[in-house]
Every structure is written in structure tokens, then in C-alpha cells.
PLY file of the C-alpha trace (Angstrom):
ply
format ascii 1.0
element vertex 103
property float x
property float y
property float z
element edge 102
property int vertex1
property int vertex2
end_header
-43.88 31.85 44.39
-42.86 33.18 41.21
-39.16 32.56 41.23
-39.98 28.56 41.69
-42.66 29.05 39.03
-39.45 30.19 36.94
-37.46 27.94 37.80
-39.77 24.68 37.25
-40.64 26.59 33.72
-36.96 27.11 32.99
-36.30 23.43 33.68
-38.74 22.24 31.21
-37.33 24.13 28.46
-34.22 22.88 29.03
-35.81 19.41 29.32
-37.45 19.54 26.15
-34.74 21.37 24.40
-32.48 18.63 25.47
-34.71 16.09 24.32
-35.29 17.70 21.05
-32.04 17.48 19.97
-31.15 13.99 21.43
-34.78 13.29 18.78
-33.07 15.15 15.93
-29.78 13.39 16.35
-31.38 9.66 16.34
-33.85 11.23 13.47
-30.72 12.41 11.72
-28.47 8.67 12.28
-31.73 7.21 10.73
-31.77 9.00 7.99
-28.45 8.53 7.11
-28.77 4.76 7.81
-31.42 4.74 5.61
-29.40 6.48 3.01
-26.73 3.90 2.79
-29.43 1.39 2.49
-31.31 2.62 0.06
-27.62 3.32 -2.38
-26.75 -0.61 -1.10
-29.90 -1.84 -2.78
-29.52 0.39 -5.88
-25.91 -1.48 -6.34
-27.74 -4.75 -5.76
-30.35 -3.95 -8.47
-28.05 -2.91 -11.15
-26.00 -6.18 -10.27
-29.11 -8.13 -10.89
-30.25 -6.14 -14.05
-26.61 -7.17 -15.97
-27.09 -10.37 -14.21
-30.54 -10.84 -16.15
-29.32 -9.61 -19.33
-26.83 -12.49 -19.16
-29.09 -14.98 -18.61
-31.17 -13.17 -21.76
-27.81 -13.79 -23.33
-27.08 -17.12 -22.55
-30.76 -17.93 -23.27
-30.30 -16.87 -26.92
-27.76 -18.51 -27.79
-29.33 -21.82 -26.73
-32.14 -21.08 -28.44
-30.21 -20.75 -31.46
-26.80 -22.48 -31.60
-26.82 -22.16 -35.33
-26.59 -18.54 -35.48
-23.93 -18.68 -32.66
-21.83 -20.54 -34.45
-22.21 -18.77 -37.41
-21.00 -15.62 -35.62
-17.99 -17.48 -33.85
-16.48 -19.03 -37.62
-17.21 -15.56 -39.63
-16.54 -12.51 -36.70
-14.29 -14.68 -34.43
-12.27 -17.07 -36.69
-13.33 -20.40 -34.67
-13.38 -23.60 -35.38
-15.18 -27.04 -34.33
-12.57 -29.01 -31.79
-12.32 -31.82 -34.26
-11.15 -29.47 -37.36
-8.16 -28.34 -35.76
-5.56 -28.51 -38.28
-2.27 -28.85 -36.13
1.14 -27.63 -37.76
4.87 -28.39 -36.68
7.10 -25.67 -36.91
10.83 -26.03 -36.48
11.07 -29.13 -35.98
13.78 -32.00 -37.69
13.28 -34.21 -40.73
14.26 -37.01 -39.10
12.68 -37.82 -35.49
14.55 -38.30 -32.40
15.37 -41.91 -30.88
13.75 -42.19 -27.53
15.51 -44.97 -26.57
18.85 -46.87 -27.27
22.63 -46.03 -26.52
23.75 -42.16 -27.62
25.62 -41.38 -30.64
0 1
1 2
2 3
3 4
4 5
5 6
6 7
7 8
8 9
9 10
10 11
11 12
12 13
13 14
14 15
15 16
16 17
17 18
18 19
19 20
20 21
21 22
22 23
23 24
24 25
25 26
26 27
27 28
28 29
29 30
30 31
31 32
32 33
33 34
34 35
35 36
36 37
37 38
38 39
39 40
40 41
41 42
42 43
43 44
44 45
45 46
46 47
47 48
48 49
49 50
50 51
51 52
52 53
53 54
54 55
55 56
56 57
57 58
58 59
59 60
60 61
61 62
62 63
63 64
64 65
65 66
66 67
67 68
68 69
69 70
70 71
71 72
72 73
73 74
74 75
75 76
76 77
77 78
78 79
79 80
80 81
81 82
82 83
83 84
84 85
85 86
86 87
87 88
88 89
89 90
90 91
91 92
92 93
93 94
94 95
95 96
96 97
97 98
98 99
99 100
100 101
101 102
């Protein structure tokens, strides 16, 4: 009677150590799972943090266009599109004829 008593004993540890680690291997895949989510949302919250300090930008400057283009003419060197001054470099006194018989 006591050798089957040993024997049913001995198969439950076995059973529960074999379970026990199957438990810490899924606890450990979680865990690891969770891991890579957790560093997937930190990415996604620094991404929206520059994202809202563009807007915060963007925001600013519409708030004031003065200043903006105050910054762009004295830091930057920029014009208005209309004040373009456009110079010809190179090129001959005398245009070319676009049409007629060649000389």
C-alpha cells in the first residue's frame, strides 16, 4: 500500500511541477509582451508630445503673423512674393530673334 501511495504522491509532484513551469513560462511571455507594449506606447507619446508642440507652434504664429514676419525679413532675409527684385545675369545687350530666317 505504500509503494502506490508513493507513486500517486510522486505523480503529483511531477504534475504540479510540470504545470508550474508551463505557468511561469506563459507568466514570463506576458510579461515580456507587456514590455514591448508598454516601450510601443512610450514611442507613441513622445510622437504626440512634438506633435503638440507643433501645433503650439503653428498656433503662434497665426496668432501673430506680424511678429512672424518680422522674424522671417530680419533673422531669415525674406521677402513678400510681390517684392522680388529679379536680376539677369549674363545675358546679351541685344535680345535674340525668335522667329525669322538665320543669319
Amino acid at each position: 500500500m505504500s509503494t502506490i501511495r508513493f507513486v500517486v504522491l510522486y505523480g503529483m509532484v511531477i504534475l504540479s511541477a510540470g504545470s508550474a513551469f508551463v505557468v511561469h513560462l506563459a507568466l514570463r511571455n506576458q510579461n515580456v509582451a507587456l514590455g514591448y507594449e508598454a516601450e510601443r506606447a512610450r514611442a507613441e507619446s513622445a510622437r504626440l508630445r512634438s506633435q503638440i508642440n507643433q501645433y503650439r507652434l503653428e498656433l503662434g504664429a497665426q496668432r501673430a503673423p506680424g511678429l512672424l514676419m518680422a522674424v522671417g525679413r530680419a533673422e531669415r532675409g525674406m521677402v513678400e512674393p510681390d517684392q522680388v527684385t529679379t536680376l539677369i545675369v549674363g545675358g546679351s545687350l541685344r535680345p535674340g530673334r525668335a522667329s525669322g530666317r538665320p543669319r
